[in-house]
N, C-alpha and C positions, 0 to 999 in steps of 0.2 A: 491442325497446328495453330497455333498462336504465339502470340509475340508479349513479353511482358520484361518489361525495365530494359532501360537502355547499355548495350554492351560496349566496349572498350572504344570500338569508334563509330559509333553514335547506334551499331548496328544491334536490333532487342536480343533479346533471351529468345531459347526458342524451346516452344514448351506443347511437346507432338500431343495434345489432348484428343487425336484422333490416330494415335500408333498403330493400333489392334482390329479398330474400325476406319478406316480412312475416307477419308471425302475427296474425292479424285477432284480436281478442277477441269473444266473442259478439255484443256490441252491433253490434260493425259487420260480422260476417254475417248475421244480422237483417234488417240494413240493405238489404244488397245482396241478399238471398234476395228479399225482399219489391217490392223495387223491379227487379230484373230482372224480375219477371214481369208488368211493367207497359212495353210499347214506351210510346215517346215520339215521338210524330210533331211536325215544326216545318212548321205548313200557316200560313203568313204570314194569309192573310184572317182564319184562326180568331183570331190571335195578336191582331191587331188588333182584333176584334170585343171580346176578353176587354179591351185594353187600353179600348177606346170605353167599355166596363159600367164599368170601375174608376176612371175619370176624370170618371166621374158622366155619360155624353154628350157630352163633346166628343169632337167629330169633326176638328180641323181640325192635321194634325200640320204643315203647313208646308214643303211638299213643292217649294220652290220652285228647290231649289240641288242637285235629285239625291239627293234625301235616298234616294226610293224604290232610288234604284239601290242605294246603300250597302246598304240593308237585304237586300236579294237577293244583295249579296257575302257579308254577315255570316251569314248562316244559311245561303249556298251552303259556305263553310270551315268552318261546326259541322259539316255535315253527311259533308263530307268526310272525314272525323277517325273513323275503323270500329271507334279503341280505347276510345272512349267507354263507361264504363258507363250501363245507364240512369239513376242517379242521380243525375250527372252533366249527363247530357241535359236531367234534368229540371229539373235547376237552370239551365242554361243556356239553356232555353225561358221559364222563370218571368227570368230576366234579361230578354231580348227583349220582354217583355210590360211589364214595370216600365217599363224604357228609354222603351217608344212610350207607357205612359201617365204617366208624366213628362215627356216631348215633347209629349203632347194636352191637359195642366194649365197645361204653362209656355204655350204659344199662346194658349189663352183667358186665364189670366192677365192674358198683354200686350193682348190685343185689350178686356179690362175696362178696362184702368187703362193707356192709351198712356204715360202720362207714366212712366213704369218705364224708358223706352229714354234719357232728360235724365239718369237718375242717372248720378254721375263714379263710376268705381273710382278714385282717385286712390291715390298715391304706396304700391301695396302692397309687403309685404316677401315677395320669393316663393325658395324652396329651391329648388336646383335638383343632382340628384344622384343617383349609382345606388340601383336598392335595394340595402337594406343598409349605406347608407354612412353613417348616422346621421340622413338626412333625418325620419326617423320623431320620431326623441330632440328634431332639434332645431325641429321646426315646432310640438312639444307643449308644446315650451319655450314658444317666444315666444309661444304662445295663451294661456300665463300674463297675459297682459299685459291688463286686466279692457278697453284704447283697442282691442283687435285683435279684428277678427271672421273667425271659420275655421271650417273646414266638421267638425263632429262625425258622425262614422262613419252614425248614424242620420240625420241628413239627406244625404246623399249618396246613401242611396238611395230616398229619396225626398223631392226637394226643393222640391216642389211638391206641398200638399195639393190633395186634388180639392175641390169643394164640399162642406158637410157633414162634411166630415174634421179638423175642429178637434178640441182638448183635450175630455176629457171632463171631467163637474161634477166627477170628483179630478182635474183638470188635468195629467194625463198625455194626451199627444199619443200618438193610436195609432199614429203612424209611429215614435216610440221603442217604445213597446211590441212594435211587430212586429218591429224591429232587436233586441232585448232577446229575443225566442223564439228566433230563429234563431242569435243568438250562444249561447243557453244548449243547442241543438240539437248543434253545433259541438262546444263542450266537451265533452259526452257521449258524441260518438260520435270525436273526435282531440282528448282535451285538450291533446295536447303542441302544438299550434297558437300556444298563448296566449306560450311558452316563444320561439318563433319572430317571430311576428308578429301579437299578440292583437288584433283588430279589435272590441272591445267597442265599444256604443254611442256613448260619452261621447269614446272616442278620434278624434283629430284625423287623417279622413283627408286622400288627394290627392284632387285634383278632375278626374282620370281618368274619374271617374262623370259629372261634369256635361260632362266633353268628348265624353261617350260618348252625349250625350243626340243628338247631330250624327252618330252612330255612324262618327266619326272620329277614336278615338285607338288606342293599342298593345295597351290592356289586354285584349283578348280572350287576345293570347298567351299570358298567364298560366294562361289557364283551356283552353284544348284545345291541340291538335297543329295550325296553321294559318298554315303557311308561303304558304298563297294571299295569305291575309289581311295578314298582313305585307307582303307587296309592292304588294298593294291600299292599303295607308296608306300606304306610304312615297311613291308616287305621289301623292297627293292635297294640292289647294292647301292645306296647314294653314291659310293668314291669314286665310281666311274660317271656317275651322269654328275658330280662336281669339277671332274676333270674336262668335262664336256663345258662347263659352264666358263673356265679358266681358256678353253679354243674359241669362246667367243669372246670374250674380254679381251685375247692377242687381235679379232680379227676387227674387235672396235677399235683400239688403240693404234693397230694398223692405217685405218679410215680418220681418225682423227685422235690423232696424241701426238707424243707420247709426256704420257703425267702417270702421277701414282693414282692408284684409284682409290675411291672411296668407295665402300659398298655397304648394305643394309638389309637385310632381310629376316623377320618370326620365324621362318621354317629354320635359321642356322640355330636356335633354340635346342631342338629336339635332335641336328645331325655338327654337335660340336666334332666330333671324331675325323667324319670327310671332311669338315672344311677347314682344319689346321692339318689335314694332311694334305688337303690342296694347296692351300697357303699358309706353308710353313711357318713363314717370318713374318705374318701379318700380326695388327695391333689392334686387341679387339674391346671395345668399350660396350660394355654390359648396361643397359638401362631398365632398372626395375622398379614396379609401379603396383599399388594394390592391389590384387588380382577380382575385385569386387568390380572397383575404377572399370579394368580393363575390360572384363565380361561383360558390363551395362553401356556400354559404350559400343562394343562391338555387337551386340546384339542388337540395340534399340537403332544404330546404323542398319542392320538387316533387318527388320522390322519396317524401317520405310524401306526400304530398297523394297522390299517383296511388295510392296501397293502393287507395283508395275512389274517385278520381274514373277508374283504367283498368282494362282487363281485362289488362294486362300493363306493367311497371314494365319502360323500357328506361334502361338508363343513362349507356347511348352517346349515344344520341339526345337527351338530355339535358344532356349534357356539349357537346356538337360546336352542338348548337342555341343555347344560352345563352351560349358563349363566344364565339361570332360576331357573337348579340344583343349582348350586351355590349361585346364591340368595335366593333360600329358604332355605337351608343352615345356612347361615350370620342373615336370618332374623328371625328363630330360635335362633338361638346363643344369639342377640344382647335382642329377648324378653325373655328366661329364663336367661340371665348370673345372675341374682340379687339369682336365685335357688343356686347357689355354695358361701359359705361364702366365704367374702374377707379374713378373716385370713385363709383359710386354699387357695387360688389360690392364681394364677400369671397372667398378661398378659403381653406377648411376643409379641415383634415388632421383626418382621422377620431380621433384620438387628441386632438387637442383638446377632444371632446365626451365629456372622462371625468375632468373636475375641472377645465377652464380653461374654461369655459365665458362663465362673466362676465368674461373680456377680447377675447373673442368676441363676444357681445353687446353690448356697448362699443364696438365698432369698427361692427357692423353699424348700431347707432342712429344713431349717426354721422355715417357715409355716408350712412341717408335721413334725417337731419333733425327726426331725433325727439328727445326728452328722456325720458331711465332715471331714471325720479324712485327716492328714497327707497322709496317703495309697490309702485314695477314691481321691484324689485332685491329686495327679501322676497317678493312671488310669487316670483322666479324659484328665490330659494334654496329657498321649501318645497316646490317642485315636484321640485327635485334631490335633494334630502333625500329626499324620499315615492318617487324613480322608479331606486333603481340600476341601472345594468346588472347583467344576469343575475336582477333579481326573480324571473323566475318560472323560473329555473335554468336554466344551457348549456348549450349543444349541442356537442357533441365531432363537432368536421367529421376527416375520412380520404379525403382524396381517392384516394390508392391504392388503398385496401381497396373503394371503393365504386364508385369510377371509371375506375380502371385508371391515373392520369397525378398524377404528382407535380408539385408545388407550384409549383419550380423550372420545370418543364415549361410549364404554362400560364402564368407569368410572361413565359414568353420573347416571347409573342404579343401584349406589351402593352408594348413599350420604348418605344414613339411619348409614349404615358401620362405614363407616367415621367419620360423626356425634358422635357414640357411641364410638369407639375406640382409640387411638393415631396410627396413622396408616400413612406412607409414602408413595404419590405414587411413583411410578418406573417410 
């Protein structure tokens, strides 16, 4: 990687001229020295048992809807996956373990306090749109808004303290604290991560995480090679494991609200159906971006990712896997969008979200019914002010050089997109 001309605030370009073949720096041979020599087994009972100790004793994860089965597909596709490094592994065992003891908090939870399942999520405003396509920019946005409640990166993964697990007398909650190691972990060993997609604590993410508490949504693909698993979700009833998403959102707003929320997530792409029957009255603002943009961005993000999370960086596989992702995606999108009433949506052209922002916002308030006071309209501007694009400097995408197929080329696989949308290419 290299660095060439200076970015928005003072920070360079950034130009992976080692994508495909990487040059680790000490730090992350280290990394990988030390942790190859540690296997990672995924024995489910162990997993469990760890999760039962970390949720203080609960035992009762709720296993009413097949949840067990889920879990035997989700560690049968990690397992599957031979390119894994152990470090990798290991992160993705310490995932599984989270997951079930977040599912064994949120259960007792609800079983303390029934009346948690009466709360309304009423009238939220939910993003809905590839990654990459600005959903990030603009759901950070609207958590400007002191009325809206959204999910910060550290609660996401763990959104459920166990017993005992409150603030300590400095009133630091040690589940920010833990999100706070592991993001400073990250930095140290791929700072250019932050450049791409910085999941600091305080950052607004999807709620991917709490769909995943149902271990029913997409997001595994991100993190290994598991085309099993992908046709395992696409199969599955989403409206009940959306319904499951909507009892966690009662039993966070429970724990701290009560505001409307805000929510964001690629996978409401392809399941518009479940989640305007979960949220009926919700107001959903569509964000759509080139899908060339989108696929070289996302893939040349997993390209570096895999330096550290494989034992071998394939680029094909990356290419052919994501642009199909991605098009089934869009071709979901483009066949339910008619399911979201036009008075209560928006659709975003990604070049909107780069100085027109506030007649964006103005339109979305809108549609759900709200009021841009005076107050919400100066958050919003000090947030645009404090957040340019490129803060923490760009990435110089090459799709030739790195993937063999020009621009133009993978363009041609997305004219349905096109067709349906106002969409510019890049």
């Amino acid at each position: 990687m290299s660095a060439a001309g200076p970015g928005s605030t003072g920070v360079g370009d950034l130009d992976f001229d080692d994508l495909t073949a990487p040059r680790l720096t000490d730090v992350q041979r280290q990394i990988l020295e030390f942790t190859e020599a540690r296997p990672v087994e995924f024995d489910i009972d162990r997993m469990l048992a760890e999760a039962v100790e970390q949720a203080g004793g609960a035992t009762d994860l709720d296993d009413t809807d097949g949840f067990g089965d889920r879990l035997t597909a989700h560690v049968a596709a990690i397992e599957a996956d031979e390119g894994l490094t152990q470090l990798t592994r290991s992160s993705l065992r310490q995932r599984v373990v989270r997951l079930l003891r977040n599912r064994l908090s949120l259960t007792d939870l609800l079983e303390r306090y029934p009346e948690i399942e009466s709360i309304p999520i009423a009238k939220p405003f939910i993003v809905v749109g590839m990654p990459r396509s600005g959903t990030t920019h603009l759901v950070n946005l609207i958590a400007a808004d002191p009325r809206r409640r959204a999910l910060p990166y550290w609660e996401s993964q763990e959104p459920i303290p166990a017993p005992g697990q409150g603030p300590g007398i400095d009133g630091i909650d040690p589940r920010y604290a833990r999100a706070k190691a592991e993001h400073d972990a990250l930095m140290a060993s791929a700072p250019v991560v932050a450049a791409m997609h910085d999941r600091f604590p305080e950052a607004i993410e999807e709620e991917v995480e709490l769909l995943d508490l149902d271990l029913a949504g997409y997001v595994l693909e991100w993190h290994a090679r598991v085309p099993d698993w992908r046709d395992y979700y696409l199969e599955l009833d989403q409206t009940r494991h959306y319904a499951y998403l909507k009892k966690v959102l009662r039993a966070l707003t429970f724990l701290r609200g009560p505001r409307t929320w805000v929510l964001k997530s690629p996978q409401h792409c392809e399941q518009l159906g479940p989640l305007m029957a979960t949220f009926p009255d919700a107001t959903v603002a569509f964000t759509h971006r080139d899908p060339v943009a989108v696929v070289r961005s996302a893939i040349t993000m997993m390209a570096y990712s895999d330096r550290l999370r494989r034992h071998r960086i394939d680029p094909g596989w990356l290419l052919d896997y994501w642009s199909d992702r991605v098009h089934r995606l869009l071709a979901a999108c483009v066949r339910d969008r008619e399911l979201v009433p036009a008075e209560r949506s928006v659709d975003i052209d990604f070049h909107h979200l780069n100085g027109n922002e506030m007649a964006v916002l103005e339109q979305l308030y809108q549609r759900g019914g709200a009021e841009l006071t005076p107050n919400v309209r100066d958050r919003f501007q000090r947030y645009l002010d404090g957040n340019p694009r490129g803060k923490h400097g760009r990435v110089r995408y090459d799709l030739q050089r790195h993937f063999g197929v020009s621009p133009d080329e993978l363009r041609g696989r997305f004219g349905f997109y096109f067709d349906r949308f106002d969409v510019r290419p890049e």
